[in-house]
Each structure stands twice: as C-alpha cells, then as structure tokens.
C-alpha positions as CSV (number, residue, x, y, z in Angstrom):
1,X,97.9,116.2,50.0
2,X,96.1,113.4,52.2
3,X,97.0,114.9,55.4
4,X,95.1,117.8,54.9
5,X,91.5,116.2,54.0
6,X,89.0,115.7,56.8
7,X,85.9,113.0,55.6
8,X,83.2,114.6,56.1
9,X,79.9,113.0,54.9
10,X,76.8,114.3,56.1
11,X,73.1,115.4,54.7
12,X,72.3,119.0,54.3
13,X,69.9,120.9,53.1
14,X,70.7,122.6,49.4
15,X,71.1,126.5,50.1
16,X,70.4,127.3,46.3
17,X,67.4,124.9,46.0
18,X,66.4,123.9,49.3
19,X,66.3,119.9,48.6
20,X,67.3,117.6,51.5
21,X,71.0,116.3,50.3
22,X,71.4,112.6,51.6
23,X,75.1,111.6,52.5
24,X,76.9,109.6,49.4
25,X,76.9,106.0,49.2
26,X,81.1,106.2,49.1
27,X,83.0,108.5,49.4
28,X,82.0,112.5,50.8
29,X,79.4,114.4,48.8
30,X,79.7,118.7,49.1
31,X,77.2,119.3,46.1
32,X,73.5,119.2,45.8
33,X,72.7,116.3,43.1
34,X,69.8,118.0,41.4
35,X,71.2,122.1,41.5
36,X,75.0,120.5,41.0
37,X,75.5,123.7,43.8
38,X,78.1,123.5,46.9
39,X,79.0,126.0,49.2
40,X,82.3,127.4,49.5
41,X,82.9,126.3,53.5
42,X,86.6,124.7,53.1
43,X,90.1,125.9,52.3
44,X,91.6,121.9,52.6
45,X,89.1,119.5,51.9
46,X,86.4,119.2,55.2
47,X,88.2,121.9,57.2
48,X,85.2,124.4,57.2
49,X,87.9,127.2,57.7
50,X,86.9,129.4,54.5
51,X,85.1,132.5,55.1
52,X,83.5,133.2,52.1
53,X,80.9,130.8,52.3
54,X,79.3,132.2,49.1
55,X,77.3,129.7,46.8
56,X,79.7,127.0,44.2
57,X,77.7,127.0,40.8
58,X,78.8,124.3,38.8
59,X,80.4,125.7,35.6
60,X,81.9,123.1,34.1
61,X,83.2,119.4,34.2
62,X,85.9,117.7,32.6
63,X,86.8,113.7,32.6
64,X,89.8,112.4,34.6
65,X,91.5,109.0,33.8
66,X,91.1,107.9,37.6
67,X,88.2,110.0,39.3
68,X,85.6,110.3,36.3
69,X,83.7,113.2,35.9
70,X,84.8,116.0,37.7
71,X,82.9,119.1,38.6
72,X,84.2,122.5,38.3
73,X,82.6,125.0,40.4
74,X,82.9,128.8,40.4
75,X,82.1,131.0,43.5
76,X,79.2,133.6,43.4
77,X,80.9,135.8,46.0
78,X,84.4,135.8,45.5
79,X,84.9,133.8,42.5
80,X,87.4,131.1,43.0
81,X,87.3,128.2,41.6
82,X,87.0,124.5,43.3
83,X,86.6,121.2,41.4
84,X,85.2,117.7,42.7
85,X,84.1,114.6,41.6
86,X,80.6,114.0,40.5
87,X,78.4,111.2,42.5
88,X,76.2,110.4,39.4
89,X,76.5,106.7,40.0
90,X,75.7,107.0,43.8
91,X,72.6,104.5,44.0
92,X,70.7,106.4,47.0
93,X,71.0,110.1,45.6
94,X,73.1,110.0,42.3
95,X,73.8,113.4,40.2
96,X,71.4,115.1,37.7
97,X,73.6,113.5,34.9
98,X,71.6,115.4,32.7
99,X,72.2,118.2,34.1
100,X,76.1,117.5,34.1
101,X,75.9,117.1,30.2
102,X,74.5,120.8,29.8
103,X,77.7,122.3,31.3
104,X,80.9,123.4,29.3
105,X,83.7,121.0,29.0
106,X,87.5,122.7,28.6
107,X,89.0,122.8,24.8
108,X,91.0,120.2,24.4
C-alpha cells in the first residue's frame, strides 16, 4: 500500500558494525551496505512505530522481475521477517554485492 510508506532517507550509524551509513543515491536505504544489517524500527515502511527494535540480519535474497535483488532479513529479537531491495548499484555507498552472493536464495 502507498499510503502507508513514509520516505525516509537519512545516514545512520550501523548498530551491528558501527560504519557511518550514507543516505542512498534514489530511493530510501534501511540497511548497512557492508554488514547487509537493518533494524527493526517500522511496522509500514518509515513509520518508526515497531517496538522491537531488535537487529535485521540479512538471511537471504531472492530476484524480483521489477525491484532486482531483494533482501530478506530475519529479526534477532523477535524473529520476523522483512524484505527490501538491495542498493548495490547506489554509486556513493552501494551494497557489499559480495556479500549478497554468500546468502541463501529460496528453492525454486
């Protein structure tokens, strides 16, 4: 739903490996490009309402026909499981891709 997704694009600093995260070039990055980890901050896209706020380890990644890669990320604390789109072509602060390519993809 596009009505429930606020842009947010804004550095941070990783909490898994402590790197300073540029914003993306397009779009809205939520992951660290060198750890692939996000934090588990939003119910709807940019909303910051979740609780949790455990640590997203990316698990996995699978390829979509219109977004690419696409991340999939399982919480340390409470184990849900998010999925976004990977930023290794961003030319300021692009995804580990190698790093991508040691994760599992789904069986077809």
């Amino acid at each position: 739903m596009a009505g429930n997704f606020t842009h947010i694009n804004e550095s941070f600093i990783c909490e898994n490996c402590g790197v300073e995260v540029p914003p993306a070039s397009s779009g809205c990055r939520n992951h660290c490009p060198k750890c692939l980890t996000s934090k588990h901050v939003d119910v709807n896209p940019g909303d910051r309402a979740n609780r949790c706020q455990g640590l997203l380890k990316a698990t996995g990644y699978e390829l979509d026909s219109k977004k690419g890669i696409v991340l999939i990320f399982t919480c340390s604390k409470c184990g849900a499981r998010t999925r976004n789109k990977a930023n290794h072509e961003d030319p300021v602060s692009p995804d580990d891709y190698s790093k991508i390519l040691t994760l599992s993809t789904p069986a077809p």
